[in-house]
C-alpha positions in Angstrom: 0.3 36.7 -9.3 3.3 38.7 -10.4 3.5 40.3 -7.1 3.8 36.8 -5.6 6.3 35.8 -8.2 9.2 38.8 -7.3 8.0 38.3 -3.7 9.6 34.9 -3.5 11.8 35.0 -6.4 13.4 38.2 -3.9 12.6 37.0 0.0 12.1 33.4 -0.3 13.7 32.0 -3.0 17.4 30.2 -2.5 20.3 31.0 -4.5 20.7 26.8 -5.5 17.0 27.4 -6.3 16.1 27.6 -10.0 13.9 30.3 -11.7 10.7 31.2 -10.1 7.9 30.8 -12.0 3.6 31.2 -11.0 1.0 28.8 -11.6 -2.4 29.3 -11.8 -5.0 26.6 -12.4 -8.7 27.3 -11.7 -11.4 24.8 -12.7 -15.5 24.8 -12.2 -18.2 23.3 -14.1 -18.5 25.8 -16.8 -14.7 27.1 -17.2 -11.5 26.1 -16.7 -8.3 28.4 -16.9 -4.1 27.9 -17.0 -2.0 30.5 -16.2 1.7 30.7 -16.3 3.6 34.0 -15.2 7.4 34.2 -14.7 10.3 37.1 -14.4 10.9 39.2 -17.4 14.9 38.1 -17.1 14.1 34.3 -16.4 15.8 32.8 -19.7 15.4 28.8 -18.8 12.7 27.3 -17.0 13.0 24.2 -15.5 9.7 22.3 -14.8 11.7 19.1 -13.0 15.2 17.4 -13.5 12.6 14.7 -15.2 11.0 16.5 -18.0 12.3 18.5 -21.3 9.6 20.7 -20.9 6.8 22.5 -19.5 3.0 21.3 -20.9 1.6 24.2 -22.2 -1.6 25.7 -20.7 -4.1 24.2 -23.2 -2.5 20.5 -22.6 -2.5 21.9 -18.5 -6.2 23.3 -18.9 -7.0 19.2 -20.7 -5.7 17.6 -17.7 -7.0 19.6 -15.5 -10.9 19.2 -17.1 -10.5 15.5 -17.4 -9.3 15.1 -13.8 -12.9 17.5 -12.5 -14.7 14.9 -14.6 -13.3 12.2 -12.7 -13.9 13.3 -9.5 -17.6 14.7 -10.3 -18.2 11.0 -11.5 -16.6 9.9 -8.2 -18.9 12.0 -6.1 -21.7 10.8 -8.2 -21.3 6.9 -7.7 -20.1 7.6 -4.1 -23.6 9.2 -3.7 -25.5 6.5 -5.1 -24.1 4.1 -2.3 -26.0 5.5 0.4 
C-alpha cells in the first residue's frame, strides 16, 4: 500500500490537496483487519473539515464487524422471503 501512497501523493495528488494517507479495511467471517499507512513527512492528517480526528483502527475494525453483521442478517431474512 505504500507504493500506492507515494504514487498518488507524487502523480495524482493536488497541491490544495491535503496529506495523502492509505486505507485498508478487509472484513470476512472469521477476521477482520484496519490498516492505516501514510508518508514518513506527513505531520497533520486531516480525516474531513468535520472531524478532530481520525478513529483509530480498533474503533475502524468495530464498525466495520458490526456493519458485516448487519448485512449477513440482511441476506439472512432476505433469504427467508422466498
Amino acid at each position: 500500500m505504500d507504493f500506492y501512497v507515494r504514487y498518488f501523493e507524487k502523480e495524482e495528488k493536488l497541491d490544495s490537496d491535503n496529506p495523502t494517507i492509505g486505507l485498508i479495511l478487509c472484513s470476512d467471517k472469521n477476521e477482520t483487519m484496519v490498516r492505516y499507512t501514510l508518508l514518513e513527512d506527513s505531520k497533520q492528517i486531516f480525516a474531513s473539515k468535520y472531524k478532530l480526528y481520525l478513529p483509530t483502527e480498533e474503533e475502524l475494525k468495530e464498525e466495520l464487524e458490526r456493519e458485516r453483521m448487519v448485512l449477513e442478517m440482511e441476506k439472512k431474512l432476505g433469504g427467508n422471503k422466498e
